[in-house]
N, C-alpha and C positions, 0 to 999 in steps of 0.2 A: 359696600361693594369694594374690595380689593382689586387695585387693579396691577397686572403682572407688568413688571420693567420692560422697558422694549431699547434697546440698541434700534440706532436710525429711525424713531417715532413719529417722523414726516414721511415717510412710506408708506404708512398704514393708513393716511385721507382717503376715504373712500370705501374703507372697508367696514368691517363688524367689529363690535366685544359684543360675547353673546353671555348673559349673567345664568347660569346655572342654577345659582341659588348658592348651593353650597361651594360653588368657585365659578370663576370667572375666565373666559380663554377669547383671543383677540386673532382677529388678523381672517375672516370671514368674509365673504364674498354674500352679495345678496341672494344667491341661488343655493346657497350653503346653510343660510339662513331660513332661509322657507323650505329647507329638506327639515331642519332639525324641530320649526314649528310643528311641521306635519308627523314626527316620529311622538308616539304615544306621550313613552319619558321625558321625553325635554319640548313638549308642546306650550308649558306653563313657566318655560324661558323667558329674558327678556332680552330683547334687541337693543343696539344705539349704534348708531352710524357716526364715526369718526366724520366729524368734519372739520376739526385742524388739528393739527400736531408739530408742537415745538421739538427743535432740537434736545431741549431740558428733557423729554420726557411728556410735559404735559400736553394731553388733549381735551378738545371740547369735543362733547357727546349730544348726541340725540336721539330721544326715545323714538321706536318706532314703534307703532300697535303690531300685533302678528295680522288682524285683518289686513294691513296695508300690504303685506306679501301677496295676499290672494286676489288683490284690485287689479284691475287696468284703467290706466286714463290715458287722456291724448290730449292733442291741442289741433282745432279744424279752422282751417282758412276758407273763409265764407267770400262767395263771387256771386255775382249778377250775372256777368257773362262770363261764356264755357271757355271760348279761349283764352281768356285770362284767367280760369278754373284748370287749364288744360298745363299754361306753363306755370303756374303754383307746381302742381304732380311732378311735370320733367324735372322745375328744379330742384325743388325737394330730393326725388330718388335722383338727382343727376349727384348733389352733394352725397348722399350717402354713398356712390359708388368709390367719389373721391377721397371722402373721408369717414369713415365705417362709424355709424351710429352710436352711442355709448351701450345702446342693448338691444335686442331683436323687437324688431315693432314692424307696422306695415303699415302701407297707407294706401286707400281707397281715392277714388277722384267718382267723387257721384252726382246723380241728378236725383233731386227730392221733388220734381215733376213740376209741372204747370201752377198747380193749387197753391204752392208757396210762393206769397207775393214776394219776396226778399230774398237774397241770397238762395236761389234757385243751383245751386253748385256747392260742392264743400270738397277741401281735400282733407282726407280724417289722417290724422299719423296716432296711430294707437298704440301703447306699448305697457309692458308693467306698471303701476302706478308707483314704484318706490322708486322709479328712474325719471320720476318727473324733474328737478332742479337737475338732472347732469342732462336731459333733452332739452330744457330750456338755454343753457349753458354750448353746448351743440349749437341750436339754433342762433344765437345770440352769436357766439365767434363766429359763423358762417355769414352772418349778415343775412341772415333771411326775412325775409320780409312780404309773405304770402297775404293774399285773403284783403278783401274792404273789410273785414271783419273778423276777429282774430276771436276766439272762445277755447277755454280749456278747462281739464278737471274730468274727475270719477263721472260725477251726474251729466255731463256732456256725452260720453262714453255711451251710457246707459238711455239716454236720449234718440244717441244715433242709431243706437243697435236696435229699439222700436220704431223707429220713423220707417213709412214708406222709402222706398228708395231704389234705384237703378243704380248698377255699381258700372264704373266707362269703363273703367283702370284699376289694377291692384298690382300692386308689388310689395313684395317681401324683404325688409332687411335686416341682414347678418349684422352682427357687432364680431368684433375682433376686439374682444377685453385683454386689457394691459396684462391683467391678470385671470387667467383661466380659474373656473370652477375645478373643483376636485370630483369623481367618484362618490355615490352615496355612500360606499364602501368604505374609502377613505376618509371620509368626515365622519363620520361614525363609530371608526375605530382609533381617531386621535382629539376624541370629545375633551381628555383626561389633559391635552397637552395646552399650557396656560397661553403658549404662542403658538399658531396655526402655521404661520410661513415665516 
């Protein structure tokens, strides 16, 4: 794999090289990446996610599966009591209001009933599964600190969306990305170009 020169190559943490096959083009936003998974032609692409980049040029990569586009996980702070199930929620959406999520996720404050001897409360924050290390990262600078019992991951996800459940609270949050997605239109028609941005 060839990878194209970049001027300012600590810019691009965070973003894509998406491998083509027969060339390679950088500078991808995750939402950019699971448009191009999903287009016929370039479904048999490969991902890797910048996650450092030296002034030199060089970057470290990481594979990403195209399933992981199509996942959601989350991370659910488990309570015995509701109101301390209650201010996990406020705080939670109180930080996102302050400081916009790294990507659009929501989070649920629910009762899983009577019959569950333990952690009878969860606040769910659910979101993409390829935005899990920059929500952990999120949580982590915030200093948050939900839940007697803290669980994350895909299979958690998939857990809570079968469980019985009463939902108290939901809210919705927006991210404000440093860097905005493009147009289907527009990523589709500068597949050809080796630097995206």
């Amino acid at each position: 794999m060839k990878l194209p020169e970049l001027n300012q190559s600590q810019r691009y943490r965070g973003l894509y090289l998406f491998d083509f096959g027969e060339w390679t083009a950088v500078g991808y936003t995750a939402e950019e990446v699971a448009l191009l998974l999903e287009h016929e032609v370039y479904r048999h692409g490969k991902a890797y996610r910048i996650v450092r980049a030296t002034p030199d040029g060089q970057m470290e990569l990481k594979g990403v599966s195209p399933e992981r586009f199509q996942l959601e996980s989350g991370m659910f702070f488990n309570r015995d009591d509701l109101a301390a199930a209650r201010q996990d929620f406020a705080t939670l959406t109180h930080l996102a209001r302050e400081q916009s999520a790294p990507c659009r996720a929501f989070v649920h404050l629910a009762d899983r009933g009577p019959q569950v001897a333990r952690y009878r409360y969860v606040t769910a924050l659910i979101y993409p599964a390829e935005y899990d290390d920059d929500m952990a990262q999120w949580l982590l600078a915030a200093e948050y600190a939900g839940g007697d019992l803290a669980e994350g991951g895909v299979s958690h996800v998939s857990n809570y969306q079968a469980e019985s459940k009463t939902i108290l609270e939901r809210q919705q949050l927006w991210s404000q990305p440093a860097i905005p997605s493009r147009s289907p239109e527009q990523v589709l028609s500068s597949v050809r170009q080796a630097v995206q941005r």
